[in-house]
KOLZATI-180320 format. One record per atom (N, C-alpha, C, CB): residue in one letter; x, y, z. Coordinates in steps of 0.05 Angstrom, whole numbers, plus 5000, padded with zeros to 4 digits. Glycine has a CB too. Layout:
<sites>
AXYZ/...
</sites>
This chain:
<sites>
X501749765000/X500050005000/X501750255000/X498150005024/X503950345016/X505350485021/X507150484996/X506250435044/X507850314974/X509450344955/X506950464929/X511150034951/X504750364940/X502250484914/X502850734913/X498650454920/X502650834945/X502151194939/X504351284934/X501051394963/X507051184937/X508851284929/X509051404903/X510251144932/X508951124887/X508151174857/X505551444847/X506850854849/X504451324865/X502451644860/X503051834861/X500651734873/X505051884882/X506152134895/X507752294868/X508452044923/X509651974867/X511952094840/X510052164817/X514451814826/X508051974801/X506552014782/X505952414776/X503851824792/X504852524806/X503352764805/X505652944818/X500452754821/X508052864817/X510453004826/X511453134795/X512852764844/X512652914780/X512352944747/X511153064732/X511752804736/X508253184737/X506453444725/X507753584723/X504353574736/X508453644756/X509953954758/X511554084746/X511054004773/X511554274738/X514654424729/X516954354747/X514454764729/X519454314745/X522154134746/X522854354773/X524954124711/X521954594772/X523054884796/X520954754815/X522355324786/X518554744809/X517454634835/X517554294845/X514454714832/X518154204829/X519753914841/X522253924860/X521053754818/X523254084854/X526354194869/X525654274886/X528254394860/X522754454891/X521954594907/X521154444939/X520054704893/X520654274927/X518254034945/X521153894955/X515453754920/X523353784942/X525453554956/X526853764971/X527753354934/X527254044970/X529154204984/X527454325008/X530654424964/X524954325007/X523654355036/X523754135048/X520854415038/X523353885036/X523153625055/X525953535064/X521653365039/X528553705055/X531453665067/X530753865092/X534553765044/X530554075078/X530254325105/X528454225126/X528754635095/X526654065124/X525153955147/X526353705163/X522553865136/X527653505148/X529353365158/X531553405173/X529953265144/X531853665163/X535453765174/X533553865214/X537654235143/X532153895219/X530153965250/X529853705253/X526754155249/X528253605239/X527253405259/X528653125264/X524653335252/X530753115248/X533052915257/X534952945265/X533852795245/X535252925299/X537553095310/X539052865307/X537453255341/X539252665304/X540652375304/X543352445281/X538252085292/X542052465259/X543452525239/X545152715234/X542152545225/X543852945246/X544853225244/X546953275261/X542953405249/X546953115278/X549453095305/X551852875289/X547852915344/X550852675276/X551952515266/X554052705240/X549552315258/X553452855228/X554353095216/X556953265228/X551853275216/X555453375244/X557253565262/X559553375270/X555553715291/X559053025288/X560952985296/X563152925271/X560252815315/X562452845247/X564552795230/X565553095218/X563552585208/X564653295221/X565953485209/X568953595237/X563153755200/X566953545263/X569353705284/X571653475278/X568353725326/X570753165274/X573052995273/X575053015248/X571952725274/X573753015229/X574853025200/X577353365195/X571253035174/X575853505208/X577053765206/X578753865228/X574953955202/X579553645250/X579653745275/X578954045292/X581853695276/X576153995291/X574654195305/X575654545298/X575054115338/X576854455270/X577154795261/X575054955240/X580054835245/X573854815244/X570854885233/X568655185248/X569154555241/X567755325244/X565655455263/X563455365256/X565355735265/X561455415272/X559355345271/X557555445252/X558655355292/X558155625241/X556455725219/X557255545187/X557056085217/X559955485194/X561055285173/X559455085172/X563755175177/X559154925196/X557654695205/X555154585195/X557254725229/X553554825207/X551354845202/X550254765172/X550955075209/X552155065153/X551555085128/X552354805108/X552955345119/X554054645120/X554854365097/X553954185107/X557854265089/X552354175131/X550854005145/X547654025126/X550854105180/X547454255127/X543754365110/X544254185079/X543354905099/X546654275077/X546654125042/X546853845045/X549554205018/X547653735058/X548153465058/X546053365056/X549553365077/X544253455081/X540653325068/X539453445042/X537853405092/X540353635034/X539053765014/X539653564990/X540054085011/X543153534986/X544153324963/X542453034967/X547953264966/X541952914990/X541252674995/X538752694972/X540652615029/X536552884992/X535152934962/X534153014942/X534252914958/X536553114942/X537053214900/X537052964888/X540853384887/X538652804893/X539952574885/X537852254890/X542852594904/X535452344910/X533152174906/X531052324875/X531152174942/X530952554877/X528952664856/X530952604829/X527953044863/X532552604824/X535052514801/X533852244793/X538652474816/X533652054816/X532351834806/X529651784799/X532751684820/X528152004804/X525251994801/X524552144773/X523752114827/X526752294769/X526352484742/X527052314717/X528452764744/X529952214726/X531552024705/X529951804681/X533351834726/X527251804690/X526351474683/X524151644656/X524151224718/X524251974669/X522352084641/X523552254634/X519652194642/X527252234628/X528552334613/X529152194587/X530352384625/X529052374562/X530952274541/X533752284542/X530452384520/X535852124529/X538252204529/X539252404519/X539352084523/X537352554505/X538252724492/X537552974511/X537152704465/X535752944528/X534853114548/X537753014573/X531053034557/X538652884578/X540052804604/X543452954590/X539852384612/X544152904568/X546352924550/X546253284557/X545852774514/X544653374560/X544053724552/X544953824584/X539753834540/X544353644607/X544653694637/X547853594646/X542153514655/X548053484623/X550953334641/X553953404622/X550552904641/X556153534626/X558853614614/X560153344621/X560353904628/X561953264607/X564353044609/X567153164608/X564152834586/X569053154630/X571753244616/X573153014628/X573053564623/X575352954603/X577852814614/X575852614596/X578952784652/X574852544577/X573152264572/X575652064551/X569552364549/X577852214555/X580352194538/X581251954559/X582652504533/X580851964580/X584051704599/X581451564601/X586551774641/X578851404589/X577451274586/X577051074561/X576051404591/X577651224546/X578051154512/X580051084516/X577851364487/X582951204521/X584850964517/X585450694537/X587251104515/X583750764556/X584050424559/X581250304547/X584450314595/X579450354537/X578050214518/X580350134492/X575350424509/X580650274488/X582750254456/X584550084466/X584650564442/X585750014488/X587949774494/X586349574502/X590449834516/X583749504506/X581549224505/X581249184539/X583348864486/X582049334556/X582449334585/X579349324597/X584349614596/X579149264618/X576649294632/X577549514653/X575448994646/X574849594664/X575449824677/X574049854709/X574550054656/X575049914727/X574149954751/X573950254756/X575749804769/X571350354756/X571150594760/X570450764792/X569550624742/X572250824810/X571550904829/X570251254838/X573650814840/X569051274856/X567451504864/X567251494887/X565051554853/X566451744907/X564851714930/X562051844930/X566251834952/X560451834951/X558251974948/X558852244954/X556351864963/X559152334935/X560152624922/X557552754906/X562952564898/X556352984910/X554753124898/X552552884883/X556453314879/X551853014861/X549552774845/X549852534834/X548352854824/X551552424854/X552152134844/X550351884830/X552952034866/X548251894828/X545951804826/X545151894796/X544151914850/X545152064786/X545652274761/X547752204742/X546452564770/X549952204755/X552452164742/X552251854739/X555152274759/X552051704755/X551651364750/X550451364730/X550051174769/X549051464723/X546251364690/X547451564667/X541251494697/X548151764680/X549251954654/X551651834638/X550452274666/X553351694662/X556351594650/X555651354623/X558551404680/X553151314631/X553551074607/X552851194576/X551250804614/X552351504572/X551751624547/X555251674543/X549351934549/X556551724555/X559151844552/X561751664540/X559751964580/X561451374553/X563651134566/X562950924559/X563951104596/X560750844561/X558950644557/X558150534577/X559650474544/X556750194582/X555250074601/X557350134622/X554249764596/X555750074649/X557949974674/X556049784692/X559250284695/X557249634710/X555749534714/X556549594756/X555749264693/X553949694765/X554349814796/X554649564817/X551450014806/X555649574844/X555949464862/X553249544880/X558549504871/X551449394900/X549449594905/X548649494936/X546849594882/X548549524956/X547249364985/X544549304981/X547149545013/X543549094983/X540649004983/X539349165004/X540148694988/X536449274997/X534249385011/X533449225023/X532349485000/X532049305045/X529449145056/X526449145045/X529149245081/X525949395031/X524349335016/X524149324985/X523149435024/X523449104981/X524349004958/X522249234937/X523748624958/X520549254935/X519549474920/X520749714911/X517849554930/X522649804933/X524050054927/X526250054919/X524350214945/X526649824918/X530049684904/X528849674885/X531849364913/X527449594871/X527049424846/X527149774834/X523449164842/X525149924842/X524750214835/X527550364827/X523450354860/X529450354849/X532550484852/X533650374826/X534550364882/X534050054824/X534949994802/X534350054777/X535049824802/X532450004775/X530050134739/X530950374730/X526050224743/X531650534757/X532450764751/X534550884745/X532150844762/X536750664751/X539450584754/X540550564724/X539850314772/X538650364713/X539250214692/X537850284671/X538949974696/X536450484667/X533950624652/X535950524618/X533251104663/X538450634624/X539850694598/X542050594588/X540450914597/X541350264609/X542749994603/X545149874623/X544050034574/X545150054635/X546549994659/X545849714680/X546250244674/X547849524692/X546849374709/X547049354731/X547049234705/X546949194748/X547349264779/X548648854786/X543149424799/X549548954811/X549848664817/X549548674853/X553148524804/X549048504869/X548848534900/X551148534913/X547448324913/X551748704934/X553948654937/X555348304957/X554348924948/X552648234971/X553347924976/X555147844957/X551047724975/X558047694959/X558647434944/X559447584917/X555847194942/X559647834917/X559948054884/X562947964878/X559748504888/X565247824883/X567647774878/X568347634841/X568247574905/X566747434851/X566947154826/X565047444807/X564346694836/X562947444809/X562147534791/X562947834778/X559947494798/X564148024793/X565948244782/X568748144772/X566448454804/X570247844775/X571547794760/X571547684732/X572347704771/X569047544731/X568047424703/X567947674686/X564847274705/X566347974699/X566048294687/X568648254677/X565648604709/X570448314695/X572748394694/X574848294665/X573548314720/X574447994661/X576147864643/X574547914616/X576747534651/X571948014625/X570047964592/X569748294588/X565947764594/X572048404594/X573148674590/X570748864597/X574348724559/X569148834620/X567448954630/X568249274639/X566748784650/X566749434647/X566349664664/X565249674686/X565349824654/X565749614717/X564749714744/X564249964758/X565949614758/X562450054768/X563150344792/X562850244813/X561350624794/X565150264828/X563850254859/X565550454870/X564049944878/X563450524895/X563150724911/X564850724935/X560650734918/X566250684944/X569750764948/X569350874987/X571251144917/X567550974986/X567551215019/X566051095038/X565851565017/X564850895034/X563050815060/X564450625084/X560350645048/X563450665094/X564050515125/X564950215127/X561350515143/X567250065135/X567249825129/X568649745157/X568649765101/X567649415153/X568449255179/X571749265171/X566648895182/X573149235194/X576349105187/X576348765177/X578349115220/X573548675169/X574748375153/X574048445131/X573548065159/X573448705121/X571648765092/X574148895089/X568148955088/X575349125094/X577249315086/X579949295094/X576449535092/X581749445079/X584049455085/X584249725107/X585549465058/X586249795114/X586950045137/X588350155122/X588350005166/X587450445110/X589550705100/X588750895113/X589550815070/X589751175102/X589551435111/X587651625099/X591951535110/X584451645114/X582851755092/X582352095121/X579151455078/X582652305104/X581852575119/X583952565141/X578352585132/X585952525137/X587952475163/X587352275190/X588152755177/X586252115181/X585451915198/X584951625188/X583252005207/X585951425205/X585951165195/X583151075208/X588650985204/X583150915175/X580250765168/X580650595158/X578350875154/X578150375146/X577950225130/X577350245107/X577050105136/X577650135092/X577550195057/X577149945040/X580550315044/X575849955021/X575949605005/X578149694983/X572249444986/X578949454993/X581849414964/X580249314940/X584849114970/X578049204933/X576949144917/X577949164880/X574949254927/X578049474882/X579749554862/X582449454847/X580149734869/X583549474878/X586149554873/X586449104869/X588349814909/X584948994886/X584548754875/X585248614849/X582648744877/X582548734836/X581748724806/X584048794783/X579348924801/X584449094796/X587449194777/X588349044776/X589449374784/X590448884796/X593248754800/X591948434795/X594948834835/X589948354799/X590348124785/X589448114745/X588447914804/X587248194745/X587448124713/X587148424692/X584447894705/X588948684710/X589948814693/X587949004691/X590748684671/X585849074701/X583549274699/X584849614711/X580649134722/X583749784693/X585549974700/X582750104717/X587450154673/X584750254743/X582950354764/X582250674754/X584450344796/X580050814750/X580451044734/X578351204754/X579751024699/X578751404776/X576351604792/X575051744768/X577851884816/X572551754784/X569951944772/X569452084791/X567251814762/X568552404782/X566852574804/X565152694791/X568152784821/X563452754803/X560753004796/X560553204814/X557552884798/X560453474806/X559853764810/X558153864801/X561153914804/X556754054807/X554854294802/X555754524808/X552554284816/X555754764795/X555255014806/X552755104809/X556355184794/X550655054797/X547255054795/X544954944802/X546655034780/X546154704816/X544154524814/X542554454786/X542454604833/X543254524769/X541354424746/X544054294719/X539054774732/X545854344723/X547654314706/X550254164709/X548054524702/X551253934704/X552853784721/X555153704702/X551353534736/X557553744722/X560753674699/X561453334715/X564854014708/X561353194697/X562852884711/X565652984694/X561052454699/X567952874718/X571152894704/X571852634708/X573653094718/X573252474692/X574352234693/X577452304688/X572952034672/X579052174711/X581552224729/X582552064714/X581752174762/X585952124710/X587851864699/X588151634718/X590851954694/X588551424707/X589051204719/X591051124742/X589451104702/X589451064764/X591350954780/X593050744777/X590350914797/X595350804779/X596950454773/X597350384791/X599650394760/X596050084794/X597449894811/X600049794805/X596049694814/X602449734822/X604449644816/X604949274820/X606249834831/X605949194798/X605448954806/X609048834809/X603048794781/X609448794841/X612848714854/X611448424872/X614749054884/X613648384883/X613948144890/X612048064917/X616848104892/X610748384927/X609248484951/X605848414946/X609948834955/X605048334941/X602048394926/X600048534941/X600548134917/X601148514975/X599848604987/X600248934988/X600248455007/X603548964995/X603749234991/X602549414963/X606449264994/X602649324944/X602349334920/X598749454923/X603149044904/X596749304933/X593949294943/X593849464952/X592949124957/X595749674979/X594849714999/X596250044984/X595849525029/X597850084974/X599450284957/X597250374936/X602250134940/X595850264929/X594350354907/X591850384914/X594350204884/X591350274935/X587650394953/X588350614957/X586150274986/X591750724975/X592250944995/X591351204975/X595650945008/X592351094949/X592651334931/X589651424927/X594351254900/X587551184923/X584351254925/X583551464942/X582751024936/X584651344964/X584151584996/X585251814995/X585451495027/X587751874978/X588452184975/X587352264956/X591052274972/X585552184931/X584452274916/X582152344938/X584152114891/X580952184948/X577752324954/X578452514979/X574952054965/X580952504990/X581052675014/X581552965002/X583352585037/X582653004976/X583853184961/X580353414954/X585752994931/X579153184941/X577853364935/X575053354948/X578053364909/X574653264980/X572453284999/X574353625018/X572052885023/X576853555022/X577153785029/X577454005024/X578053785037/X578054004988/X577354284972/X574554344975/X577954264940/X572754154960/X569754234975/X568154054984/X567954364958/X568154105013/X566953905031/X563053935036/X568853955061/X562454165020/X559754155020/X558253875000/X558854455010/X559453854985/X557953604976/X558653334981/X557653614951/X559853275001/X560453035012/X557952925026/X562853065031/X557252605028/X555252515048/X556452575083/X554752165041/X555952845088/X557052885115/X554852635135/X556653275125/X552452495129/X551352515144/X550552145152/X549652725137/X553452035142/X553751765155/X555851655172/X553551585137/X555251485177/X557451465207/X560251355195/X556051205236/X561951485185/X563651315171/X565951205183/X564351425152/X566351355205/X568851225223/X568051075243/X570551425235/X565150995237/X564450795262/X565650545268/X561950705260/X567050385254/X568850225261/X571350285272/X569250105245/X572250495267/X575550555275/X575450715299/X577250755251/X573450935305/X573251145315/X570551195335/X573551295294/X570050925345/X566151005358/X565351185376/X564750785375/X567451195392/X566651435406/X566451705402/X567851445421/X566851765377/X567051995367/X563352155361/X569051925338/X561851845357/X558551945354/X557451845383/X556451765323/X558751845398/X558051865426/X558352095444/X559151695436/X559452325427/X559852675433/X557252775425/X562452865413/X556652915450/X554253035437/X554253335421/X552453045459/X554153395407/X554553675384/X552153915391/X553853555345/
</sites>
């Protein structure tokens, strides 16, 4: 019942002119940003940690407001996406650097494409495949299966695939050798039997080598993606030169050398601009717990 009206909701959301759609997800952030102090503290504590508390509070505040605001930009992205043409999505979205992509297409390579939840990520996932071609996403299973099925459709509108992340190893290697394209999402929170330990925001964390995996065994070149706005209506994805894995007699070091480099890419450019980062998940909760046990 609750997934019917959804659909309704979106159905008569879609009438609207595109300013008052924006209109409707950026009050319902601004309302979220009050009534979830959980979150919103959850915010603050990773900015005093991440920045060591050289932040003011008006800083705080203001990349804390966007963070829910991006959350849902980046849900209405998926709700818009499914009654876009490409030719309509192609007109919203700039590509630069689409050059260190093509040449490892042109050398027959598969590709591992990393990101964090950085600005309209959600946007950029479905846009990249007009630019690069298919990819195929890493994704956590929902609990409700209705809204997964929804997320994905939306995902994949323009041929894109998805895979679970349960057990995703064997099957991103089969991608991998049949000169596939992956994205996965690089910044989230991991147990120490899931991740390796590098240096992400000046602070040790966990990280999946996943990548750096794939690279060094069957040669997939690791290549970052990001998305920006200055407008909210207009979006540049840049695709980064290739990270090299080095392949010595270390495989481990080799793994652990070429994630680190992942973590200075995203620390590089969360701390140039840290407003569009997901300030508002717990990401050092494995390394660091007491840190969301401060109250803000």
């Amino acid at each position: 019942m609750g997934f019917k009206l959804f659909l309704l909701l979106e159905k008569f959301l879609m009438i609207l002119p595109g300013s008052l759609r924006k209109g409707f997800f950026s009050f319902l952030a601004f309302l979220a940003y009050y009534i979830s102090p959980r979150y919103r503290n959850v915010a603050f504590q990773n900015l005093d940690f991440a920045f060591n508390n050289t932040l003011s509070e008006e800083e705080k505040i203001k990349i804390t407001k966007y963070s829910f605001k991006n959350l849902l930009l980046n849900f209405l992205h998926l709700m818009e996406v499914k009654y876009m043409t490409k030719e309509e999505l192609r007109k919203k979205v700039t590509f630069i650097n689409v050059e260190a992509v093509k040449k490892v297409q042109a050398e027959g390579r598969s590709i591992v494409y990393v990101t964090p939840h950085y600005s309209a990520w959600e946007l950029a996932g479905v846009a990249n495949t007009l630019a690069v071609g298919k990819m195929t996403a890493v994704y956590k299973k929902m609990k409700n299966e209705n809204f997964e099925r929804w997320m994905l459709d939306s995902r994949e509108i323009f041929g894109n695939e998805s895979l679970e992340k349960s057990n995703v190893i064997k099957p991103l290697i089969k991608l991998m050798r049949n000169t596939g394209a992956t994205v996965l999402v690089i910044d989230s929170a991991m147990s120490r039997g899931e991740g390796i330990e590098v240096e992400f925001m000046g602070k040790r964390t966990m990280q999946t080598p996943t990548p750096a995996y794939l690279s060094r065994k069957l040669n997939s070149a690791i290549i970052p993606s990001l998305v920006t706005t200055d407008d909210e209506e207009n979006y540049t994805v840049e695709f980064f030169d290739e990270i090299i894995v080095e392949k010595t007699d270390d495989d481990k070091a080799d793994i652990l050398k070429a994630t680190q480099a992942q973590a200075d890419w995203m620390t590089k450019i969360i701390t140039d601009k840290p407003k569009f980062w997901f300030w508002i998940h717990r990401r050092w909760k494995g390394e660091y717990p007491e840190i969301y046990k401060r109250k803000s």
